[in-house]
C-alpha positions as a Markdown table, in Angstrom:
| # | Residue | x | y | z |
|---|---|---|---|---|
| 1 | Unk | 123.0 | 91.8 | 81.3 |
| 2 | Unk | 125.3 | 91.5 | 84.5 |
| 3 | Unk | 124.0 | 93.2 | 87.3 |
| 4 | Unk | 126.4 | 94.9 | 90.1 |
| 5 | Unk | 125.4 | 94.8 | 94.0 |
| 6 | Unk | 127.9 | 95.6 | 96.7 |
| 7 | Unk | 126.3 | 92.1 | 98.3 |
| 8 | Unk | 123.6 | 91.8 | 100.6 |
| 9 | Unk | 125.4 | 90.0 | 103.5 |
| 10 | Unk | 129.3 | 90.6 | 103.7 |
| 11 | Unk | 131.5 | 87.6 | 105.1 |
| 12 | Unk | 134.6 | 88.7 | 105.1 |
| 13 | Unk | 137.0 | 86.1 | 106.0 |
| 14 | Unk | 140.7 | 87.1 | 107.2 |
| 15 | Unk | 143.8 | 85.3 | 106.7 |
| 16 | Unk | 144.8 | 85.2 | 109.8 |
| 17 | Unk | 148.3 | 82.2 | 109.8 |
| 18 | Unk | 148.8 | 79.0 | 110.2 |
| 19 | Unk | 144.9 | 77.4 | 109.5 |
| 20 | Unk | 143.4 | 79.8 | 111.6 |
| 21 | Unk | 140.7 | 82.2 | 110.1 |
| 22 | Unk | 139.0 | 85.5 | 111.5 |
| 23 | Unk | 135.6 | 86.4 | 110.3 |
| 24 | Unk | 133.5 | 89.0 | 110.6 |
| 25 | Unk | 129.8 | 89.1 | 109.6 |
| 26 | Unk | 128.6 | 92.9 | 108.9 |
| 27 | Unk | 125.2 | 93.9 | 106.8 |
| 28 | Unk | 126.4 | 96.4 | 104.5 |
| 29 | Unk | 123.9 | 96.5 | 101.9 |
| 30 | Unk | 120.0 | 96.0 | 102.0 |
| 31 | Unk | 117.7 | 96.1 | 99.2 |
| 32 | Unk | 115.5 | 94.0 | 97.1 |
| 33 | Unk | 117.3 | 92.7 | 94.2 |
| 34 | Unk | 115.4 | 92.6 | 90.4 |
| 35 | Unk | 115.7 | 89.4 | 88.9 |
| 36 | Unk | 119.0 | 88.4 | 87.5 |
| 37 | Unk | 122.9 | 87.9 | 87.1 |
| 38 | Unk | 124.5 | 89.7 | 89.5 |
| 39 | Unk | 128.2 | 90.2 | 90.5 |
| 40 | Unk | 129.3 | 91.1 | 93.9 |
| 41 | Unk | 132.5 | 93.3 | 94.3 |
| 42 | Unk | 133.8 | 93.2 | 97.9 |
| 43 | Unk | 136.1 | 95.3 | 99.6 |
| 44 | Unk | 137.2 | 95.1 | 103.5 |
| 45 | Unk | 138.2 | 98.2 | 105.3 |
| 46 | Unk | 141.9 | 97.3 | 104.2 |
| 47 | Unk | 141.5 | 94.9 | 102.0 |
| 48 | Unk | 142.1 | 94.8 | 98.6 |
| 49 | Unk | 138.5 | 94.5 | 96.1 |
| 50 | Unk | 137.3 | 90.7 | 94.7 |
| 51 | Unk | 134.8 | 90.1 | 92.3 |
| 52 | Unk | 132.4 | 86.9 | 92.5 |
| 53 | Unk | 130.5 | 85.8 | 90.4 |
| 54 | Unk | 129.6 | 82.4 | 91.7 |
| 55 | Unk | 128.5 | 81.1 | 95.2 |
| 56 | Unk | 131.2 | 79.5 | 96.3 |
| 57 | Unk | 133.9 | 80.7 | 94.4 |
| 58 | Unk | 137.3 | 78.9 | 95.0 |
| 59 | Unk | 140.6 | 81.4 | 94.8 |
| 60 | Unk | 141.7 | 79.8 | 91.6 |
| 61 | Unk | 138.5 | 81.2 | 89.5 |
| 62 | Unk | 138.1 | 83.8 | 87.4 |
| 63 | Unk | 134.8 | 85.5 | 86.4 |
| 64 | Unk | 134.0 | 85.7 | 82.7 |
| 65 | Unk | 132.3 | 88.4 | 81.4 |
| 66 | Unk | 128.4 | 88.2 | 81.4 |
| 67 | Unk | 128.8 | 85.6 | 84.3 |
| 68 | Unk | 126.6 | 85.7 | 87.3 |
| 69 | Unk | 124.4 | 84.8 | 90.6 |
| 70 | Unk | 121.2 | 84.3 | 89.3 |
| 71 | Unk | 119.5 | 86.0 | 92.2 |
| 72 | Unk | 114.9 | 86.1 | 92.2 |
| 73 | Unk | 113.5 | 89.0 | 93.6 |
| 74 | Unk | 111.4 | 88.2 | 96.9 |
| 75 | Unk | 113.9 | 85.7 | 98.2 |
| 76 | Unk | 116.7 | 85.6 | 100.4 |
| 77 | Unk | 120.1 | 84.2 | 99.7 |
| 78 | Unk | 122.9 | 83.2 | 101.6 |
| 79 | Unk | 125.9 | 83.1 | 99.7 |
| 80 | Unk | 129.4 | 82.1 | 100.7 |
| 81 | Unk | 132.7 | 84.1 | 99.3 |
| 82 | Unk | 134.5 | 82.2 | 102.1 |
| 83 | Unk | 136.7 | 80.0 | 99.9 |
| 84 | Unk | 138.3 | 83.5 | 98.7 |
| 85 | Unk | 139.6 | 85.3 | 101.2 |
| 86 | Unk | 140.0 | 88.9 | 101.1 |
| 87 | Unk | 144.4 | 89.9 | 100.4 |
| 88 | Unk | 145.4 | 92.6 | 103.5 |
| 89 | Unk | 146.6 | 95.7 | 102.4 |
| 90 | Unk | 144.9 | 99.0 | 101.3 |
| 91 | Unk | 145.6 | 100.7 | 104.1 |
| 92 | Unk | 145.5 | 104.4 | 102.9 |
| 93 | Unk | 141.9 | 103.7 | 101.1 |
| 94 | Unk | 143.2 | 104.7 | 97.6 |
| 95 | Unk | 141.5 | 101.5 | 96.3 |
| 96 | Unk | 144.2 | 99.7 | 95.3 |
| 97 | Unk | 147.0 | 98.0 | 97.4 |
| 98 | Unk | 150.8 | 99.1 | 96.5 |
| 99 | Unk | 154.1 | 100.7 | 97.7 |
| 100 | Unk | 152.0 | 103.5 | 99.4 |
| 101 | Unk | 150.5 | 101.0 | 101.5 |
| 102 | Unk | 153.9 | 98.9 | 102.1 |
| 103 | Unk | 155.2 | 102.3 | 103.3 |
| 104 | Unk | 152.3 | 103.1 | 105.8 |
| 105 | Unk | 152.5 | 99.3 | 107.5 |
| 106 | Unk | 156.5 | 99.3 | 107.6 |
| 107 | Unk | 156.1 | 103.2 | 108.8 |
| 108 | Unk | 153.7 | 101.8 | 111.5 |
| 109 | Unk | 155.6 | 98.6 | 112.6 |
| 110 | Unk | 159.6 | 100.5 | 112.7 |
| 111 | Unk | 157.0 | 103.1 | 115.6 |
| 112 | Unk | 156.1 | 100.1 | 117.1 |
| 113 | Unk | 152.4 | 101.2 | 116.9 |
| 114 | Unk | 150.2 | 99.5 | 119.4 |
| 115 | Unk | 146.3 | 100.1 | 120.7 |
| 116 | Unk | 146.1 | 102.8 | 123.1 |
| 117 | Unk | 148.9 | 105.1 | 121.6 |
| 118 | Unk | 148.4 | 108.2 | 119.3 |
| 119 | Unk | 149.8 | 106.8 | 116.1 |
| 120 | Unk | 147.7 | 103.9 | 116.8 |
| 121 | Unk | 144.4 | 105.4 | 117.2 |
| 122 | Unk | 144.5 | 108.6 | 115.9 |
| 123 | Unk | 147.3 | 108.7 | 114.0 |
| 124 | Unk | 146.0 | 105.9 | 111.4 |
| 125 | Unk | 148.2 | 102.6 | 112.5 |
| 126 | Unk | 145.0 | 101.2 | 113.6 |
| 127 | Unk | 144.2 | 100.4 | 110.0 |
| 128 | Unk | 147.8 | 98.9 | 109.6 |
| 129 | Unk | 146.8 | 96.2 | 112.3 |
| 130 | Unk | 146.6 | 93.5 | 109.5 |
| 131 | Unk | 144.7 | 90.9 | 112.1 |
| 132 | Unk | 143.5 | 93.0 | 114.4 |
| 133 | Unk | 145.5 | 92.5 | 117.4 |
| 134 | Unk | 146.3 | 95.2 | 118.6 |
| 135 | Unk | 149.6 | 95.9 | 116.9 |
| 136 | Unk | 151.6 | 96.4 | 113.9 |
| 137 | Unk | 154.2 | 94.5 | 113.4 |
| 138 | Unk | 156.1 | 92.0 | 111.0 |
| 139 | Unk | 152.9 | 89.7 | 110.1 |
| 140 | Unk | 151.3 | 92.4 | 109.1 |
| 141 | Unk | 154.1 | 93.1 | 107.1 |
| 142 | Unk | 154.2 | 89.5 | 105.6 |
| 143 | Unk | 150.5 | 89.5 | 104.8 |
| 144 | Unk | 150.6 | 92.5 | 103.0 |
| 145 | Unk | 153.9 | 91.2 | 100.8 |
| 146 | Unk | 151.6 | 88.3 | 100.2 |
| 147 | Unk | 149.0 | 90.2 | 98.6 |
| 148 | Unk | 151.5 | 92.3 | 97.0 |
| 149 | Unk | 153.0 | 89.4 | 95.1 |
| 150 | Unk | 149.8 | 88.2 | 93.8 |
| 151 | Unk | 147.2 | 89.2 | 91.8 |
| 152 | Unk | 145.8 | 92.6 | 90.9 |
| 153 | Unk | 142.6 | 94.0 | 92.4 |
| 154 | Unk | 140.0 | 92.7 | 90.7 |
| 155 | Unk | 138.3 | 95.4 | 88.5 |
C-alpha cells in the first residue's frame, strides 16, 4: 500500500528563464513517517500540484500506481524533486491552473501591478508575480502559457 505525505522538506524550484533557477527551501510538514511507500504531492503557493514517486524524478516520468519512496521510520531523508520543477500558474488557489488564472495574470499585467501598490498587495497581484520580482508583467504571462500548454495537474 502507497502511502501519501505532503513531504517532509519542500524544495521548490522556480523556473525562473534562461538557465537561471529560484529556490526556496520551506519546512512544511513534520512527522515521523511509518515504514513504507510513500508518494509526495507538492503544490507551491501558485503553482500547479506534482506527484513523485521517486527521489530524483526527472520531468519526463510518470508514477505508476503502487509506486513509491521507500521511506524507514527513525531516519531522516533528503530527497530531491529538483529535476521537476513546479509549472506557474494557480493563482486564484482553486487547485488547478486554467483560464481563470490566465485572466487574473493578464488582469494584473494590462494594471501594471507592481510591489507597493494596492492591487499589488492587497488587491491579490502579489500572487500573479510569477518570479517574484516585484511585478506582473509579460513573463509572467509566458510562464503561465507554458504550463498551460502542458500537462494536467497531477492527481
Amino acid at each position: 500500500m502507497t502511502k501519501t505525505v505532503f513531504t517532509l522538506l519542500l524544495f521548490l524550484t522556480l523556473i525562473i528563464g534562461a538557465g537561471l533557477v529560484a529556490k526556496r527551501e520551506q519546512e512544511i510538514y513534520q512527522q515521523t513517517p511509518a515504514e513504507g511507500n510513500y508518494i509526495f504531492k507538492i503544490k507551491g503557493p501558485s503553482h500547479k500540484k506534482l506527484v513523485f514517486c521517486q527521489d530524483n524524478q526527472d520531468l519526463e516520468y510518470q508514477c505508476v500506481e503502487g509506486e513509491g519512496i521507500y521511506l524507514e521510520s527513525g531516519k531522516d531523508y533528503a530527497l530531491d524533486f529538483t529535476q521537476r520543477p513546479l509549472g506557474f500558474g494557480d493563482v486564484n488557489f482553486d487547485g488547478s491552473v486554467g483560464v481563470n488564472d490566465w485572466s487574473a495574470v493578464l488582469g494584473c499585467r494590462n494594471a501594471d501591478s507592481k510591489r507597493g501598490e494596492e492591487l499589488f498587495d492587497i488587491g491579490g497581484c502579489r500572487h500573479a508575480d510569477s518570479n517574484f520580482d516585484g511585478e506582473v508583467n509579460n513573463f509572467g504571462l509566458d510562464l503561465l502559457y507554458k504550463t498551460l500548454a502542458g500537462e494536467p495537474d497531477d492527481e
